[in-house]
Steps between C-alpha positions, in 0.01 A plus 500: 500500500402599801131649587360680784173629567354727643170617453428575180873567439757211345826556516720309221866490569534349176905375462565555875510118641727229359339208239417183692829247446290249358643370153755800482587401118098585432593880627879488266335420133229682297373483171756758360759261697417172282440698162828629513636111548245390237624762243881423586458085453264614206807712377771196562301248302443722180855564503595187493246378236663353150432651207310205396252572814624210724686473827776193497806654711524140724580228232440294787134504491297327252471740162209765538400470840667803619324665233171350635497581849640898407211512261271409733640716791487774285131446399416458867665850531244686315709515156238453190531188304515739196785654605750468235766365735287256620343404226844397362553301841146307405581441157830340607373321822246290227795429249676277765454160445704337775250298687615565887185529807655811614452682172226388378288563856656853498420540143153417555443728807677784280283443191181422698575859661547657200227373296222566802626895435441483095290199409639598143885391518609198308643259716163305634576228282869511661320490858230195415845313368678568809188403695518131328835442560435569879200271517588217267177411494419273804835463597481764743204424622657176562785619684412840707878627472760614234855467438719706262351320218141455630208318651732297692373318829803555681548843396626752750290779674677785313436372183118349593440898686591676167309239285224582731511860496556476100120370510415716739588807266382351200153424642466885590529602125256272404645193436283202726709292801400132472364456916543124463869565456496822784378234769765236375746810533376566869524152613846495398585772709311353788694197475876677511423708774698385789456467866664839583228669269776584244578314129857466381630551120451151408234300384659195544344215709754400844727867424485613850670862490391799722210708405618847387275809514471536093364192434258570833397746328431344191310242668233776648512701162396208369257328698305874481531516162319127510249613741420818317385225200316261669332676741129506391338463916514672788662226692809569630847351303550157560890547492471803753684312793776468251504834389509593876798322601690629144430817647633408863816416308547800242422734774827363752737482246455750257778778594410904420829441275297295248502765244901402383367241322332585230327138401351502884397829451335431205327224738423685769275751312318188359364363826459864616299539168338202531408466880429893539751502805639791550720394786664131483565448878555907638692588142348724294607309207471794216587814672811319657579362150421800331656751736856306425455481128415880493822575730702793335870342422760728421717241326244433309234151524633219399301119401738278486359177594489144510377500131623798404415852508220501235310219727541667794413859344185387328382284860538836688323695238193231509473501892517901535228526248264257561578538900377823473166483282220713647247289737175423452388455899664378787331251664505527900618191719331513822470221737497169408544391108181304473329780536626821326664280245176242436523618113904489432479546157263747471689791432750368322238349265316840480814722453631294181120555378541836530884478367338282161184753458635811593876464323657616825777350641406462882563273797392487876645430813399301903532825760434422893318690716850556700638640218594925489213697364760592226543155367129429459502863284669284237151443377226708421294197614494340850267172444384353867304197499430215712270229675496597829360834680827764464689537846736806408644695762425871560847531420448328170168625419677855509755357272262427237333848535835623453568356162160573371593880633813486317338424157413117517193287468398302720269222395324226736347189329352196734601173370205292373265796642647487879203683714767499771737684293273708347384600802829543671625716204200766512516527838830557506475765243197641618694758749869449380526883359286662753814784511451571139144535520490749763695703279255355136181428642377429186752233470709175646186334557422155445220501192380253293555642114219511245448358154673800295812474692813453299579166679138377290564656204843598463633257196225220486215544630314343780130498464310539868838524625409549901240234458738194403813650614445753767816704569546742801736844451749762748529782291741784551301712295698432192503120512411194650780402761367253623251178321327226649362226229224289666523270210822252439663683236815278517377141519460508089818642478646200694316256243585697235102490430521831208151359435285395728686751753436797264414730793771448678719541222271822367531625874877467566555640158315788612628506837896545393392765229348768731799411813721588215304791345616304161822637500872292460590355759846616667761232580487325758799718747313802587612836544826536726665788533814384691710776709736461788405608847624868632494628115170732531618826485183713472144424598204609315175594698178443358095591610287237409199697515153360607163622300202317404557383202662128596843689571659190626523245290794268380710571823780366493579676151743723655695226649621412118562873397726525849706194428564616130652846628667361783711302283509711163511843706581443890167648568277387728115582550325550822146488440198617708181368364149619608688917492113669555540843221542790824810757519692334824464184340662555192821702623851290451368295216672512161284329304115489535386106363106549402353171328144319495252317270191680626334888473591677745418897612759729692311772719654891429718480779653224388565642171651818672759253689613343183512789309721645814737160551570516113536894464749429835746305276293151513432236237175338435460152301143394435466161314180321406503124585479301181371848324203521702241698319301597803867646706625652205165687466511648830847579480463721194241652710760504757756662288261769344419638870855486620603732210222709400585840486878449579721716264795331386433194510567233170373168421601228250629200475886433552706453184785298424783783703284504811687363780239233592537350183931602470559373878710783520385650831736764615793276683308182471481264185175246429414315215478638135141441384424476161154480341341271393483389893345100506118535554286231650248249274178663595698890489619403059147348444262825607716660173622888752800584574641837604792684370710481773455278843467768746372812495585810713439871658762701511578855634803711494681206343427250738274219463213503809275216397563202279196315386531126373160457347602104450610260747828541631402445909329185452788303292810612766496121624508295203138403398250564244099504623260443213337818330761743639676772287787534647899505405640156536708416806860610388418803334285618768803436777651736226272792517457464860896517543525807332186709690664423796831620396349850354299543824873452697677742275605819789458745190286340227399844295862502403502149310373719142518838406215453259172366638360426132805239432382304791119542420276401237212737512200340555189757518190209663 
């Protein structure tokens, strides 16, 4: 995007300047991208399931653990344990007797997975056996390392990282890890590290053989995974020196071409998982990975592998699913480690808290403050902390005012109360969106928020709420983008203190509810619409017009809408925002965009212009943010004066042959919409709902004014903001789509001969 201003005027010539080359495979693969490669492994397992519900195509692999690990890909897919398919794979998989580390680990992860989705399945008692055999009492304990038949002292790392992760998985449906044997586990790995920062395959004391990046990986999976149980202080990791030079090492020899492999694929997204790094070295580890796994073939995909094509298969299947699991935050790296990073565990500690209590699958990721705007946007949350006073840039202070403009959250929290970083963030706030205020007075100011606010209140309660944890607020005028926390929310989410920290806990429960308005979560790639340069072959102008009713809020909303119908339509939009409502100003423009939160009042004349521009062959779209009560008020008002008296005139809402719900717009084509359109949390729980998703004004067979009396606007960039009624993010792109196309169409009175099949009647 790029933006110009002048005066009150912003001009957005959304789709006219190249993406930044930064992690190009990011831009290549979207969410529709990796469902189509999930569906099409999803679609080569089942076909290749036995009729007795197992998997055993490689009779070189030990009997049932191909079965295990496509179970358990398949569960980490999304498919239902009660699926009959894959309830015939479960039944099997706990049948097999053969004793063998590989299966029974796998087994235990794919049983522990299903049985934390329905408590009620009978194969706990298959799991607690399974869970013996791996322990053998104190014998691993004893020996901190497996082999193929067990606790085995001079077991090797692949073996001792799946034993590990076994636990791991076990532990998070319930079933206790023994610490005593976690630290013996840790000190293990310690031990095989070697100098490089790498571990090798074996286990075996004097093997000297190169360190290869799988078992590196394993190594820092692991030692997370260790860290993640023992941490109960804020002190930093004793092993972090290691972890640091296992790093140094993954990061120079791991090659973009990783991805062939499916078992160090399947490794990779464990330490990404684990460590929250989104980049190992400058590779974007998933959206490189994924972008080659969701690569169209014409020959048609094949798995064969090392193992066999099953393996392979079910590996790729488990890293494009979990890679991709919505995020909780990301947590900003700025500076040096000690400081921003003085809790390490805290939010991976507080996202598996929500994961356990709110039966969401979710993860979270490390962004840096060099990082594109567009990567941070993977999260609705952007959690800044530190020790030190904040030294951002101007440069990078309008970075994070960009993301919070684009629909994220920004949310500073001092480590162990910080005045110097408290201070630092609320002054830096304090005049960051002095642009959007001059436009909202009433808002982008830096307040501190009372006791009723939703943040206080929202799921648990927090009594005198600005007295023990005083929080300061941006607001938009539909939500808070930006949150300062005087109070160290995070340092009981590093110990893990659910008790004693039960306002921090309460707080950041709170905290992730309203940035997310409730809602689900979308995965983790964000919206890309992906077109080749030189394609646009028509350019769509739009008004953005300016009243006083908070007219400019979410503002980058349009950018979303122009990248979806560059790519699906060749059409671009050139967008002036801050359009004032007066005759010269309004000539050229196909489409006028009117949005806001806010009352507003339109003086006479300004009625008379509208009524002019859309009698002239314009197009009006009105839209209240999040279903504003207040906007929607004064635009019935609105509506009532700019019709009143006007013969011929009809008004209803548009049925199912309307071409804003058909897509068929004269020469153009959008989407097909078809009710029911997904609603947001707080939208299903107030009980209304209308007939139809827009409604319009038509004359002479052509539609004037559409009115969207929900939230459409407000949901164009991908997030949710708590109490809002609006359309959730993919349908809205949708409706959006389509009033853009109508208001292109050269002739649109000719799209029906008969006004009442593209109109329900409505007579309020």
């Amino acid at each position: 995007m790029h933006l110009i201003s002048r005066g009150i005027v912003i001009v957005f010539l959304i789709g006219a300047i190249s993406p930044p080359i930064l992690s190009q495979a990011v831009r290549e693969v979207t969410d529709e991208d990796v469902d189509r490669a999930i569906a099409r492994i999803e679609r080569y397992l089942w076909a290749r399931q036995k009729a007795d519900g197992g998997w055993y195509y490689n009779r070189s692999l030990p009997y049932g653990g191909q079965t295990a690990l496509a179970t358990f890909a398949l569960l980490e897919a999304g498919i239902s344990p009660n699926n009959p398919n894959l309830r015939k794979a479960l039944d099997f998989l706990v049948k097999v007797k053969r004793r063998n580390l590989y299966v029974v680990t796998i087994r235990i992860m794919a049983l522990s997975e299903a049985l934390a989705q329905s408590k009620r399945l009978p194969y706990r008692s298959c799991l607690e056996k399974d869970l013996e055999w791996l322990i053998r009492g104190n014998a691993a304990r004893r020996c901190g390392a497996w082999g193929y038949s067990g606790p085995d002292k001079f077991g090797d790392n692949s073996c001792s990282q799946f034993a590990l992760l076994a636990l791991w998985e076990a532990d998070r449906c319930g079933m206790k890890i023994d610490h005593t044997l976690i630290r013996r586990v840790e000190q293990t790995w310690i031990k095989r590290q070697r100098k490089d920062g790498g571990w090798t395959y074996s286990g075996q004391p004097g093997v000297d053989t190169p360190s290869t990046v799988s078992m590196t990986t394993a190594g820092i999976a692991s030692l997370y995974l260790c860290q993640d149980v023992l941490t109960r202080t804020c002190q930093p990791y004793r092993y972090a020196d290691n972890l640091k030079k296992a790093w140094a090492f993954l990061a120079e020899n791991l090659k973009p071409d990783y991805i062939k492999n499916g078992y160090l694929a399947f490794c990779i997204q464990r330490v990404g998982m684990a460590s929250g790094a989104k980049f190992i070295g400058d590779l974007d580890w998933f959206a490189v990975g994924a972008a080659k796994l969701a690569e169209p073939n014409p020959r048609g995909h094949s798995y064969w592998g090392q193992w066999g094509s099953i393996v392979r298969a079910s590996f790729e299947l488990i890293f494009l699913a979990r890679g991709r699991i919505p995020l909780t935050f990301n947590k900003l790296a700025h500076g040096n480690e000690r400081n921003w990073n003085f809790h390490a565990r805290d939010v991976p500690h507080f996202t598996e808290y929500l994961r356990r209590n709110l039966e969401r699958r979710l993860r979270w990721q490390v962004v840096k403050i060099t990082d594109d705007v567009q990567l941070l946007l993977d999260a609705p949350i952007l959690l800044i902390t530190g020790t030190r006073a904040l030294d951002f840039t101007p440069e990078q202070w309008a970075k994070l005012r960009d993301y919070s403009l684009r629909g994220g959250t920004l949310l500073f929290v001092p480590t162990h109360g910080s005045n110097a970083f408290l201070k630092s963030a609320l002054e830096g706030l304090k005049n960051l969106y002095n642009e959007q205020n001059k436009e909202a007075p009433a808002y982008y100011t830096l307040k501190q928020i009372p006791a009723n606010h939703p943040i206080y209140t929202l799921h648990r309660k927090i009594p005198n709420g600005p007295g023990i944890a005083p929080i300061w607020g941006v607001s938009d005028g539909t939500r808070l983008i930006a949150i300062v926390s005087k109070r160290d929310i995070c340092c009981p989410w590093q110990r893990l203190a659910v008790a004693t920290g039960r306002i921090g806990y309460s707080l950041g429960v709170n905290l992730f509810l309203y940035a997310t308005g409730g809602n689900q979560l979308r995965m983790r790639m964000r919206p890309v619409f992906v077109h080749k340069k030189g394609q646009i072959r028509q350019r769509a102008k739009i008004a953005w017009i300016k009243h006083n009713g908070n007219w400019h809020c979410q503002p980058y909303a349009l950018n979303y809408l122009s990248e979806k119908l560059i790519a699906e339509n060749r059409i671009a939009l050139d967008v002036t925002a801050g359009v004032p409502i007066q005759a010269d100003k309004l000539k050229g423009y196909h489409l006028i965009w009117m949005v806001g939160s806010d009352s507003f009042t339109l003086s006479d004349k300004q009625i008379n212009t509208l009524r002019d521009y859309l009698y002239n062959g314009g197009t009006l779209f009105i839209n209240a943010v999040g279903g504003a009560r207040d906007f929607n008020q004064s635009t019935r008002e609105m509506l009532q004066r700019l019709f009143e008296g006007q013969s011929g005139v009809e008004k209803g809402y548009v049925s199912a042959f309307s071409p804003l719900m058909t897509g068929k717009c004269g020469e153009f084509r959008g989407p097909a919409i078809k009710s029911p359109l997904p609603r947001s949390r707080a939208w299903m729980k107030s009980g209304s709902r209308p007939p139809a998703p827009l409604k319009v004004f038509m004359r002479s067979g052509r539609i004037l004014v559409i009115y969207a009396p929900y939230g459409i606007h407000d949901t164009l960039d991908g997030h949710t903001a708590y109490g809002a009624k609006s359309y959730m993010p993919s349908a809205a792109r949708d409706l959006a789509a389509n009033i853009v196309l109508y208001a292109l169409m050269e002739k649109p009175h000719q799209t029906s001969k008969n006004t009442n099949q593209m109109l329900e009647k409505d007579s309020k």
